[in-house]
C-alpha positions in Angstrom: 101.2 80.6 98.5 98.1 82.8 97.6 98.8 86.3 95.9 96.8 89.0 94.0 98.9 89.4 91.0 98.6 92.5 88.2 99.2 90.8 84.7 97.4 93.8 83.1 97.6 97.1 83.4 93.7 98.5 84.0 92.7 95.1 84.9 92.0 93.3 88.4 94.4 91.7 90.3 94.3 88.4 90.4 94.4 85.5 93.2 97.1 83.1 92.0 99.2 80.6 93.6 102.5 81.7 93.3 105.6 80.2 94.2 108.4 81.4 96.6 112.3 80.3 96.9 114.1 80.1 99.6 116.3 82.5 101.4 120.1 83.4 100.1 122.9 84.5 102.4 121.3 88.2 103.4 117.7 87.4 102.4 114.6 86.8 104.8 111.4 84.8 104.5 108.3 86.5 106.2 105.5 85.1 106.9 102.9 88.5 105.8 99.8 89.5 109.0 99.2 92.6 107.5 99.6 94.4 104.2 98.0 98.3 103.8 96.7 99.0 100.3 98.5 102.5 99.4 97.8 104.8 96.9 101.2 104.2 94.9 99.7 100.6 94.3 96.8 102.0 92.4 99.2 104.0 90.4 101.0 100.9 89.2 97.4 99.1 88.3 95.9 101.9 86.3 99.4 102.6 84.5 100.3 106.4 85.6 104.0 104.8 86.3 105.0 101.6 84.2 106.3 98.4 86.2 107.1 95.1 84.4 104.5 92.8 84.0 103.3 90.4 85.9 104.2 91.3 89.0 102.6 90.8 93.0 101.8 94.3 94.5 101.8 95.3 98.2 104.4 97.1 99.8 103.2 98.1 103.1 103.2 95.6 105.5 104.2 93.9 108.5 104.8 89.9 109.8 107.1 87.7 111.5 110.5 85.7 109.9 110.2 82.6 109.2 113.7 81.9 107.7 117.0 83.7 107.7 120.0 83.1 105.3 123.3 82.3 106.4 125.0 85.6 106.5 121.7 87.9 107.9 122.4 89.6 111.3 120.1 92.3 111.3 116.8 89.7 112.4 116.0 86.6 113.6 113.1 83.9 112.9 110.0 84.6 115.4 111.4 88.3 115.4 108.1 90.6 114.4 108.9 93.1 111.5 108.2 96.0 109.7 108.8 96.2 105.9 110.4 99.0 104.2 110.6 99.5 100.3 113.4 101.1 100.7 116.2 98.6 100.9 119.7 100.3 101.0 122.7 98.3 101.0 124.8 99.5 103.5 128.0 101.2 101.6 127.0 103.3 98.6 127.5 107.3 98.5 123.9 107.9 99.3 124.4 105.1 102.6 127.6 106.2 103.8 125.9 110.3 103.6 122.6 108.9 105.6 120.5 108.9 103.1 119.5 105.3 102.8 116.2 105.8 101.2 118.0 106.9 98.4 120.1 104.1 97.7 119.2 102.0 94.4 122.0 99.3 95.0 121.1 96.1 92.7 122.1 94.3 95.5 119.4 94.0 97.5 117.6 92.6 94.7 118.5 88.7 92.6 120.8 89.3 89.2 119.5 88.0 86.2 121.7 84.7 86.7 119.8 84.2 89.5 116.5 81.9 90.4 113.9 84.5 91.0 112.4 84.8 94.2 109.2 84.1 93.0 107.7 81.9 90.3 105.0 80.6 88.8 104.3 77.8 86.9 104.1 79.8 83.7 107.1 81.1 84.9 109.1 84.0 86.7 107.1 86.4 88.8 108.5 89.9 89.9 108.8 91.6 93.0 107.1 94.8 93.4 109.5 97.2 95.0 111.4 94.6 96.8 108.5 93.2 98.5 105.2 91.9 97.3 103.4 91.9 100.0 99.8 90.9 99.3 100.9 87.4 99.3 101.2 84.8 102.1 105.1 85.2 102.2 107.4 87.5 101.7 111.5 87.1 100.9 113.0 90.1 101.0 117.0 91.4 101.4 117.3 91.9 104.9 117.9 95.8 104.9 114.2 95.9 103.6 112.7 95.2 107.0 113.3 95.8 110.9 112.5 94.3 113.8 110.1 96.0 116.4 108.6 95.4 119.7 106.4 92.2 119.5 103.8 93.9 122.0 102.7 96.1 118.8 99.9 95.0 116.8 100.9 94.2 113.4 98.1 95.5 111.6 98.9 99.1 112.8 102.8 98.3 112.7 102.1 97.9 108.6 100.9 101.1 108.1 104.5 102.7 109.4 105.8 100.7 106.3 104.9 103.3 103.9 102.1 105.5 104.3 103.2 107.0 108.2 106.9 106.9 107.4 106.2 108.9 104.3 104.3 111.2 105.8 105.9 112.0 109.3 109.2 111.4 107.7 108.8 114.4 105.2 107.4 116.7 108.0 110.2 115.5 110.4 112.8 115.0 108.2 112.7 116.2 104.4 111.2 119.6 105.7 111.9 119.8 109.4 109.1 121.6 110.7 110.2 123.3 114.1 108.2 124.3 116.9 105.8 126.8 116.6 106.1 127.3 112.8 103.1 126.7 110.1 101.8 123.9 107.8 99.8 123.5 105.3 98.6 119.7 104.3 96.8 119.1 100.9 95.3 115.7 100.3 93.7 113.7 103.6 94.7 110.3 103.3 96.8 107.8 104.6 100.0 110.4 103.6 98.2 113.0 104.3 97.3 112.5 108.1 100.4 111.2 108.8 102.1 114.8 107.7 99.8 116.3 109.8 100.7 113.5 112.9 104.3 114.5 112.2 103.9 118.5 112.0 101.9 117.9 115.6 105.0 116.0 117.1 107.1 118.3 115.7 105.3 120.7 117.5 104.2 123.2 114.8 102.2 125.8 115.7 99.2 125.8 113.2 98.4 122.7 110.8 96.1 123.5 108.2 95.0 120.0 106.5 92.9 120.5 103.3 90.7 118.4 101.1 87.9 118.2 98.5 86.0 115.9 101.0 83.8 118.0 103.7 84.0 114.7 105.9 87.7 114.6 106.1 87.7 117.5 108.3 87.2 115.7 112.1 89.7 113.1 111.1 92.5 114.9 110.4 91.8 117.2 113.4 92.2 114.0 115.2 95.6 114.3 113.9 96.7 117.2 114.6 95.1 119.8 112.1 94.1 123.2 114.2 91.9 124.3 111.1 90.2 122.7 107.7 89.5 124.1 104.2 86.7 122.0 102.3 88.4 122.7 98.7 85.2 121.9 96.6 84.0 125.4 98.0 87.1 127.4 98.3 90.1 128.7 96.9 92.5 126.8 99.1 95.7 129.3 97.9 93.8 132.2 98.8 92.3 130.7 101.7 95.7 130.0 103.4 97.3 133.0 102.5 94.3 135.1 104.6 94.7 132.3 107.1 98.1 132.8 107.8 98.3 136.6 106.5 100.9 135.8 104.0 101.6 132.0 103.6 102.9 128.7 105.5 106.5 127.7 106.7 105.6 124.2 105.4 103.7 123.0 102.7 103.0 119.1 101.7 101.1 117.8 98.7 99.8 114.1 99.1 97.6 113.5 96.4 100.1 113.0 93.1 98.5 115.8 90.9 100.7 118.8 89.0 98.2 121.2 90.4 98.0 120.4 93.6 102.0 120.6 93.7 101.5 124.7 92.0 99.0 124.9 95.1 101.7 123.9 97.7 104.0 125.9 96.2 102.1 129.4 96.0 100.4 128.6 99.6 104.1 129.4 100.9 105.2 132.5 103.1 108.8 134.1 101.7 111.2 131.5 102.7 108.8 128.5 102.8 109.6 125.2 101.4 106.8 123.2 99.7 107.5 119.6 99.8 105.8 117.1 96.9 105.1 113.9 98.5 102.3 112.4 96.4 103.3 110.6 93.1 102.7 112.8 89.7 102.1 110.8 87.0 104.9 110.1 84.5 104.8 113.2 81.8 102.8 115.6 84.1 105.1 118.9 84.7 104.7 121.8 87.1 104.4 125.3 85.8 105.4 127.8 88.7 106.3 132.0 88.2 109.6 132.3 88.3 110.0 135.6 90.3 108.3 133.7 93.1 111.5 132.4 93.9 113.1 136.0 94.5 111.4 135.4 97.6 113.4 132.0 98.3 110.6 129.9 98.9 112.0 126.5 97.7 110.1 123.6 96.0 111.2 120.2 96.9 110.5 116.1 96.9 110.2 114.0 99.4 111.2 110.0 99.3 109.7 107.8 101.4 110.3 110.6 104.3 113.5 110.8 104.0 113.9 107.9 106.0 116.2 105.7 108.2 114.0 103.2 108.9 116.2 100.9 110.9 115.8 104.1 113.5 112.9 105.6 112.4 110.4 102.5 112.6 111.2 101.1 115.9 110.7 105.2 117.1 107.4 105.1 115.4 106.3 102.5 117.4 107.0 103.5 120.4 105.2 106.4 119.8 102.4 104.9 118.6 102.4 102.9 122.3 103.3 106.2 124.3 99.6 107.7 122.2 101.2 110.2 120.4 101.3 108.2 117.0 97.7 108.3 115.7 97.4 104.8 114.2 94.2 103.2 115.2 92.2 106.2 113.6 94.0 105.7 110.1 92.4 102.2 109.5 88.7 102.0 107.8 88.7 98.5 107.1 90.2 95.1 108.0 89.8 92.7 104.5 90.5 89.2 102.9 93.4 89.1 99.8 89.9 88.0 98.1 88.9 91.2 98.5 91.6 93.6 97.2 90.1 94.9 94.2 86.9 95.9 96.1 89.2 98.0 98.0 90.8 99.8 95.9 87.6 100.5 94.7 86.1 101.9 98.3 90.3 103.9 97.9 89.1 105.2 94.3 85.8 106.6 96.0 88.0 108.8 98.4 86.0 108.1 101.4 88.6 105.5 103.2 92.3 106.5 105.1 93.2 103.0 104.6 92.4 99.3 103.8 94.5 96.7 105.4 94.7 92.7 104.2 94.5 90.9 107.3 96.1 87.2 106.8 94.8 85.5 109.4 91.2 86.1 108.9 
Protein backbone atom coordinates (compact mmCIF):
# COMPACT_ATOMS: atom_id res chain seq x y z
CA UNK A 1 0.00 0.00 0.00
CA UNK A 2 1.00 3.67 -0.54
CA UNK A 3 2.05 5.81 2.67
CA UNK A 4 3.78 9.19 3.39
CA UNK A 5 6.40 8.08 5.74
CA UNK A 6 8.73 10.52 8.20
CA UNK A 7 12.28 8.94 8.15
CA UNK A 8 13.69 12.36 9.24
CA UNK A 9 12.88 14.67 11.53
CA UNK A 10 12.66 18.37 9.47
CA UNK A 11 12.43 16.54 6.31
CA UNK A 12 9.42 15.62 3.86
CA UNK A 13 7.40 12.83 4.23
CA UNK A 14 7.75 10.47 1.92
CA UNK A 15 5.42 8.24 -0.49
CA UNK A 16 6.56 4.63 0.05
CA UNK A 17 5.06 1.33 -0.38
CA UNK A 18 4.72 -0.04 2.79
CA UNK A 19 3.62 -3.26 3.86
CA UNK A 20 0.66 -4.27 6.18
CA UNK A 21 -0.05 -7.71 8.15
CA UNK A 22 -2.93 -9.17 8.79
CA UNK A 23 -5.38 -8.90 11.61
CA UNK A 24 -4.79 -10.78 15.20
CA UNK A 25 -7.59 -11.87 17.51
CA UNK A 26 -8.88 -8.10 18.60
CA UNK A 27 -7.29 -6.19 15.65
CA UNK A 28 -9.08 -4.56 12.53
CA UNK A 29 -8.00 -3.89 8.94
CA UNK A 30 -9.48 -0.55 7.46
CA UNK A 31 -9.52 0.38 4.41
CA UNK A 32 -8.53 4.59 5.00
CA UNK A 33 -11.39 7.39 2.80
CA UNK A 34 -10.24 10.10 4.71
CA UNK A 35 -7.32 11.17 6.92
CA UNK A 36 -7.29 15.12 8.37
CA UNK A 37 -3.81 16.52 8.62
CA UNK A 38 -3.66 17.88 12.41
CA UNK A 39 -1.45 20.12 13.94
CA UNK A 40 0.12 17.35 16.45
CA UNK A 41 1.48 15.79 13.10
CA UNK A 42 3.56 18.70 12.32
CA UNK A 43 4.83 18.59 15.80
CA UNK A 44 6.22 15.14 15.26
CA UNK A 45 7.82 16.23 11.70
CA UNK A 46 9.65 19.29 12.86
CA UNK A 47 10.78 17.46 16.21
CA UNK A 48 9.05 19.64 19.20
CA UNK A 49 8.02 15.95 20.59
CA UNK A 50 10.43 12.89 19.67
CA UNK A 51 8.73 9.69 18.07
CA UNK A 52 10.79 6.74 16.81
CA UNK A 53 11.88 6.76 13.51
CA UNK A 54 10.62 5.88 10.63
CA UNK A 55 7.31 5.93 11.24
CA UNK A 56 3.72 6.57 8.91
CA UNK A 57 1.83 9.72 10.40
CA UNK A 58 -1.97 10.40 10.35
CA UNK A 59 -4.16 9.95 12.98
CA UNK A 60 -7.29 11.42 12.17
CA UNK A 61 -9.37 9.65 10.03
CA UNK A 62 -12.20 7.71 9.00
CA UNK A 63 -12.97 4.34 6.46
CA UNK A 64 -14.66 1.12 6.32
CA UNK A 65 -13.32 -2.62 7.72
CA UNK A 66 -12.15 -4.73 5.69
CA UNK A 67 -11.08 -7.58 8.01
CA UNK A 68 -11.80 -8.43 11.60
CA UNK A 69 -9.79 -10.91 13.86
CA UNK A 70 -11.20 -13.78 15.44
CA UNK A 71 -12.11 -12.52 18.82
CA UNK A 72 -13.32 -8.60 17.67
CA UNK A 73 -16.95 -7.81 18.70
CA UNK A 74 -17.01 -4.31 18.77
CA UNK A 75 -17.20 -3.94 14.47
CA UNK A 76 -17.80 -5.68 11.60
CA UNK A 77 -16.37 -5.77 7.85
CA UNK A 78 -18.43 -3.10 5.62
CA UNK A 79 -19.13 -1.37 9.04
CA UNK A 80 -18.07 2.60 8.34
CA UNK A 81 -15.71 3.88 11.18
CA UNK A 82 -14.18 6.54 12.98
CA UNK A 83 -10.64 6.25 14.33
CA UNK A 84 -9.61 7.23 17.73
CA UNK A 85 -5.84 7.44 19.00
CA UNK A 86 -6.88 6.81 22.01
CA UNK A 87 -7.15 3.07 22.28
CA UNK A 88 -7.98 1.90 25.93
CA UNK A 89 -8.14 -1.64 26.77
CA UNK A 90 -11.08 -2.16 28.58
CA UNK A 91 -9.96 -3.09 32.36
CA UNK A 92 -7.20 -0.78 33.68
CA UNK A 93 -7.70 1.79 36.74
CA UNK A 94 -8.04 4.70 34.35
CA UNK A 95 -10.97 2.28 32.18
CA UNK A 96 -12.75 0.89 34.95
CA UNK A 97 -12.93 5.02 36.49
CA UNK A 98 -14.21 6.26 32.82
CA UNK A 99 -11.40 7.70 31.82
CA UNK A 100 -10.46 5.77 28.72
CA UNK A 101 -8.53 8.35 27.03
CA UNK A 102 -6.13 8.00 29.62
CA UNK A 103 -5.41 4.44 29.44
CA UNK A 104 -1.77 3.52 28.08
CA UNK A 105 -2.31 -0.31 28.13
CA UNK A 106 0.54 -2.08 25.80
CA UNK A 107 -2.15 -4.08 24.78
CA UNK A 108 -3.67 -2.49 22.22
CA UNK A 109 -0.48 -2.33 20.62
CA UNK A 110 2.00 -5.71 19.08
CA UNK A 111 4.97 -6.81 21.83
CA UNK A 112 8.25 -6.91 20.59
CA UNK A 113 7.94 -10.81 19.99
CA UNK A 114 5.50 -9.89 17.66
CA UNK A 115 5.47 -9.35 13.55
CA UNK A 116 4.84 -5.70 13.33
CA UNK A 117 1.93 -4.46 11.77
CA UNK A 118 3.71 -2.86 9.29
CA UNK A 119 6.86 -3.41 7.31
CA UNK A 120 8.89 -2.51 4.78
CA UNK A 121 11.30 -4.09 2.77
CA UNK A 122 14.14 -2.47 4.68
CA UNK A 123 12.30 -3.51 7.44
CA UNK A 124 9.87 -2.82 10.44
CA UNK A 125 7.80 0.34 10.16
CA UNK A 126 5.99 1.93 13.24
CA UNK A 127 2.62 3.00 13.91
CA UNK A 128 2.06 6.49 14.78
CA UNK A 129 -0.19 6.59 17.72
CA UNK A 130 -1.86 3.36 17.00
CA UNK A 131 -2.95 4.29 13.63
CA UNK A 132 -1.02 5.63 10.68
CA UNK A 133 -3.42 6.81 8.85
CA UNK A 134 -2.08 8.56 5.72
CA UNK A 135 -1.71 5.21 4.23
CA UNK A 136 -4.12 3.13 2.10
CA UNK A 137 -4.90 0.71 5.11
CA UNK A 138 -5.04 0.87 8.48
CA UNK A 139 -4.77 -2.19 11.28
CA UNK A 140 -5.58 -0.98 14.34
CA UNK A 141 -6.73 -2.77 17.97
CA UNK A 142 -10.25 -2.65 17.87
CA UNK A 143 -10.90 -0.23 20.81
CA UNK A 144 -9.12 2.43 18.50
CA UNK A 145 -12.15 2.86 16.22
CA UNK A 146 -16.12 2.89 16.36
CA UNK A 147 -18.63 2.34 14.16
CA UNK A 148 -21.04 5.19 13.07
CA UNK A 149 -24.00 5.71 10.84
CA UNK A 150 -23.01 4.90 7.21
CA UNK A 151 -25.27 7.89 5.89
CA UNK A 152 -22.35 10.27 7.24
CA UNK A 153 -19.77 11.35 4.95
CA UNK A 154 -16.47 10.14 5.81
CA UNK A 155 -14.57 12.96 4.99
CA UNK A 156 -16.29 15.09 7.69
CA UNK A 157 -16.66 11.85 10.09
CA UNK A 158 -12.55 12.05 10.15
CA UNK A 159 -12.30 15.19 11.44
CA UNK A 160 -14.31 13.97 14.82
CA UNK A 161 -11.18 11.59 15.13
CA UNK A 162 -9.16 14.12 16.70
CA UNK A 163 -9.43 17.68 16.02
CA UNK A 164 -13.55 18.01 16.99
CA UNK A 165 -13.33 15.43 19.74
CA UNK A 166 -10.52 17.38 21.25
CA UNK A 167 -12.01 20.38 21.10
CA UNK A 168 -15.78 19.82 22.04
CA UNK A 169 -14.66 17.13 24.38
CA UNK A 170 -12.57 19.63 26.55
CA UNK A 171 -15.44 22.31 26.51
CA UNK A 172 -17.96 19.46 27.23
CA UNK A 173 -16.19 17.32 29.24
CA UNK A 174 -12.59 18.33 30.66
CA UNK A 175 -14.11 21.82 31.65
CA UNK A 176 -17.88 21.45 31.54
CA UNK A 177 -19.02 24.67 30.41
CA UNK A 178 -22.71 25.24 31.63
CA UNK A 179 -25.31 27.24 30.25
CA UNK A 180 -25.06 30.75 30.27
CA UNK A 181 -21.43 30.92 31.64
CA UNK A 182 -18.26 32.56 29.62
CA UNK A 183 -15.39 31.35 27.33
CA UNK A 184 -12.65 32.48 26.11
CA UNK A 185 -10.88 30.40 22.91
CA UNK A 186 -7.24 31.24 21.93
CA UNK A 187 -5.98 29.79 18.71
CA UNK A 188 -8.67 29.36 15.52
CA UNK A 189 -8.04 26.16 14.05
CA UNK A 190 -9.25 22.94 13.70
CA UNK A 191 -9.15 22.67 17.90
CA UNK A 192 -9.94 25.86 18.19
CA UNK A 193 -13.39 26.03 16.48
CA UNK A 194 -14.34 22.96 17.66
CA UNK A 195 -14.04 24.43 21.48
CA UNK A 196 -15.96 27.10 20.41
CA UNK A 197 -18.80 24.45 18.55
CA UNK A 198 -18.72 22.68 21.95
CA UNK A 199 -19.10 25.99 24.32
CA UNK A 200 -22.20 26.84 21.78
CA UNK A 201 -23.88 23.32 22.45
CA UNK A 202 -23.16 23.54 25.77
CA UNK A 203 -25.01 26.55 25.71
CA UNK A 204 -22.47 29.20 27.09
CA UNK A 205 -23.49 32.50 27.20
CA UNK A 206 -20.54 34.47 25.52
CA UNK A 207 -17.66 32.77 23.47
CA UNK A 208 -14.96 34.97 22.84
CA UNK A 209 -12.63 33.15 20.04
CA UNK A 210 -9.20 34.92 19.60
CA UNK A 211 -6.44 34.89 17.05
CA UNK A 212 -3.41 36.68 15.38
CA UNK A 213 -5.26 36.23 12.05
CA UNK A 214 -7.85 39.27 11.21
CA UNK A 215 -9.57 36.69 8.73
CA UNK A 216 -10.31 34.08 11.31
CA UNK A 217 -12.93 36.21 12.83
CA UNK A 218 -16.27 35.25 10.48
CA UNK A 219 -15.28 31.61 10.68
CA UNK A 220 -15.35 31.04 14.05
CA UNK A 221 -18.48 33.14 14.50
CA UNK A 222 -19.81 30.56 12.25
CA UNK A 223 -19.05 28.46 15.21
CA UNK A 224 -20.39 29.83 17.77
CA UNK A 225 -18.05 32.89 18.82
CA UNK A 226 -20.42 36.00 19.94
CA UNK A 227 -17.26 38.34 19.70
CA UNK A 228 -13.49 38.31 18.17
CA UNK A 229 -10.15 39.82 19.29
CA UNK A 230 -7.50 40.26 16.30
CA UNK A 231 -4.35 39.63 18.66
CA UNK A 232 -1.75 41.20 16.34
CA UNK A 233 -3.46 44.59 17.42
CA UNK A 234 -4.41 43.99 20.95
CA UNK A 235 -3.67 42.87 24.25
CA UNK A 236 -5.92 39.84 24.26
CA UNK A 237 -5.63 39.55 28.46
CA UNK A 238 -6.66 42.98 28.87
CA UNK A 239 -9.01 42.82 26.25
CA UNK A 240 -11.13 40.06 27.82
CA UNK A 241 -10.85 41.14 31.20
CA UNK A 242 -12.73 44.68 29.96
CA UNK A 243 -14.85 42.34 27.83
CA UNK A 244 -16.19 40.42 30.54
CA UNK A 245 -15.48 43.09 33.44
CA UNK A 246 -13.25 40.68 35.32
CA UNK A 247 -12.45 37.49 33.35
CA UNK A 248 -13.98 34.22 31.73
CA UNK A 249 -15.53 30.99 33.42
CA UNK A 250 -13.71 29.04 30.69
CA UNK A 251 -10.55 29.46 29.11
CA UNK A 252 -8.96 27.02 26.21
CA UNK A 253 -5.52 27.37 24.56
CA UNK A 254 -5.17 25.51 21.16
CA UNK A 255 -2.15 26.59 19.73
CA UNK A 256 0.74 24.56 21.80
CA UNK A 257 2.75 27.72 23.03
CA UNK A 258 3.84 28.45 26.93
CA UNK A 259 2.56 31.92 26.51
CA UNK A 260 -0.44 31.48 25.14
CA UNK A 261 -1.13 28.92 28.11
CA UNK A 262 -0.03 32.26 30.81
CA UNK A 263 -2.76 34.09 28.55
CA UNK A 264 -5.47 31.42 29.30
CA UNK A 265 -4.64 31.39 32.62
CA UNK A 266 -4.66 35.23 33.55
CA UNK A 267 -7.82 35.85 31.09
CA UNK A 268 -9.79 33.83 33.98
CA UNK A 269 -12.51 35.37 36.43
CA UNK A 270 -11.96 34.12 40.37
CA UNK A 271 -12.86 30.60 40.18
CA UNK A 272 -12.24 30.02 36.40
CA UNK A 273 -10.48 27.08 35.10
CA UNK A 274 -8.12 27.53 32.09
CA UNK A 275 -7.79 24.37 30.14
CA UNK A 276 -4.38 23.67 27.92
CA UNK A 277 -5.37 21.81 24.97
CA UNK A 278 -2.69 22.60 22.34
CA UNK A 279 0.69 20.59 22.58
CA UNK A 280 3.79 22.71 24.31
CA UNK A 281 6.81 21.62 23.12
CA UNK A 282 8.91 19.26 25.16
CA UNK A 283 11.10 21.62 27.70
CA UNK A 284 8.79 24.73 27.31
CA UNK A 285 7.42 25.57 31.02
CA UNK A 286 4.71 27.91 32.23
CA UNK A 287 5.57 30.74 34.55
CA UNK A 288 2.16 31.93 36.40
CA UNK A 289 1.91 34.33 39.94
CA UNK A 290 1.29 32.37 42.48
CA UNK A 291 -1.19 34.46 44.50
CA UNK A 292 -3.42 34.25 41.43
CA UNK A 293 -4.45 31.13 42.75
CA UNK A 294 -5.83 32.66 46.21
CA UNK A 295 -8.48 33.38 43.88
CA UNK A 296 -8.95 29.50 42.96
CA UNK A 297 -8.88 29.82 39.42
CA UNK A 298 -7.36 26.44 38.41
CA UNK A 299 -5.01 25.57 35.45
CA UNK A 300 -5.64 22.27 33.83
CA UNK A 301 -4.91 19.75 30.62
CA UNK A 302 -7.04 18.40 28.46
CA UNK A 303 -6.48 14.85 26.62
CA UNK A 304 -7.99 14.21 23.62
CA UNK A 305 -11.37 15.79 25.32
CA UNK A 306 -11.55 13.80 27.80
CA UNK A 307 -13.19 11.41 25.81
CA UNK A 308 -15.33 8.22 25.46
CA UNK A 309 -15.28 7.84 22.16
CA UNK A 310 -17.30 4.70 21.75
CA UNK A 311 -20.21 7.29 23.05
CA UNK A 312 -18.90 10.35 22.16
CA UNK A 313 -18.35 9.78 18.27
CA UNK A 314 -21.49 8.20 17.30
CA UNK A 315 -23.13 11.50 19.43
CA UNK A 316 -20.95 13.75 17.31
CA UNK A 317 -22.41 12.49 14.39
CA UNK A 318 -25.59 12.80 14.89
CA UNK A 319 -25.15 16.10 15.64
CA UNK A 320 -23.37 16.91 12.88
CA UNK A 321 -26.72 15.43 10.82
CA UNK A 322 -29.26 17.28 13.26
CA UNK A 323 -26.90 20.85 11.97
CA UNK A 324 -25.67 21.60 15.21
CA UNK A 325 -22.06 20.13 14.66
CA UNK A 326 -20.35 22.62 12.36
CA UNK A 327 -18.29 20.33 10.15
CA UNK A 328 -18.53 21.27 6.56
CA UNK A 329 -17.13 24.81 7.41
CA UNK A 330 -13.90 23.26 9.12
CA UNK A 331 -12.57 21.80 5.79
CA UNK A 332 -10.32 24.12 3.37
CA UNK A 333 -9.14 21.59 1.20
CA UNK A 334 -9.84 18.03 -0.19
CA UNK A 335 -5.97 16.60 -1.41
CA UNK A 336 -4.02 13.53 -2.81
CA UNK A 337 -1.41 11.53 -0.17
CA UNK A 338 0.96 13.09 -3.07
CA UNK A 339 0.27 16.10 -1.79
CA UNK A 340 0.78 16.04 2.03
CA UNK A 341 3.73 18.10 2.40
CA UNK A 342 2.27 21.00 0.41
CA UNK A 343 -0.30 20.90 3.03
CA UNK A 344 1.34 21.20 5.84
CA UNK A 345 2.84 23.90 4.22
CA UNK A 346 -0.63 25.94 3.35
CA UNK A 347 -1.21 24.49 7.77
CA UNK A 348 2.35 26.31 8.47
CA UNK A 349 0.95 29.55 6.77
CA UNK A 350 -2.03 29.66 9.31
CA UNK A 351 -4.54 30.52 6.71
CA UNK A 352 -6.37 26.86 6.54
CA UNK A 353 -8.90 25.06 9.44
CA UNK A 354 -8.06 21.87 7.90
CA UNK A 355 -6.61 19.71 5.00
CA UNK A 356 -8.13 16.33 4.46
CA UNK A 357 -6.36 13.26 2.21
CA UNK A 358 -9.18 12.02 0.27
CA UNK A 359 -8.36 8.29 -0.97
CA UNK A 360 -10.44 7.87 -3.52
CA UNK A 361 -9.52 10.79 -5.66
Amino acid sequence: MKAAVLREVGKPLQIEDVQINKPGPHEVLIRTVAAGLCHSDLHFMEGSYPHPLPAVLGHESAGIVEQVGSEVRTVKVGDHVITCLSAYCGHCESCLTGHLSLCVSPETKRGADEEPRLTTSAGPMIQFLNLSSFAEHMLIHEHACVAIRKDMPLDRAALIGCSVMTGVGAAIHTSSVRPGETVAVIGCGGVGLSAINGAAIAGAGRIIAIDMVASKGNLAMEFGATDFIDASQTDAVKEVLEMTKGGVHHSFEAIGLSKTAEQAFNMLRRGGTANIIGMIPVGQSITLMGAAFLGEKKLQGSMMGSNRFPVDMPRLVDFYMNGKLKLDQMISQRIKLEQVNEGFADMKRGELARSVIMFNI
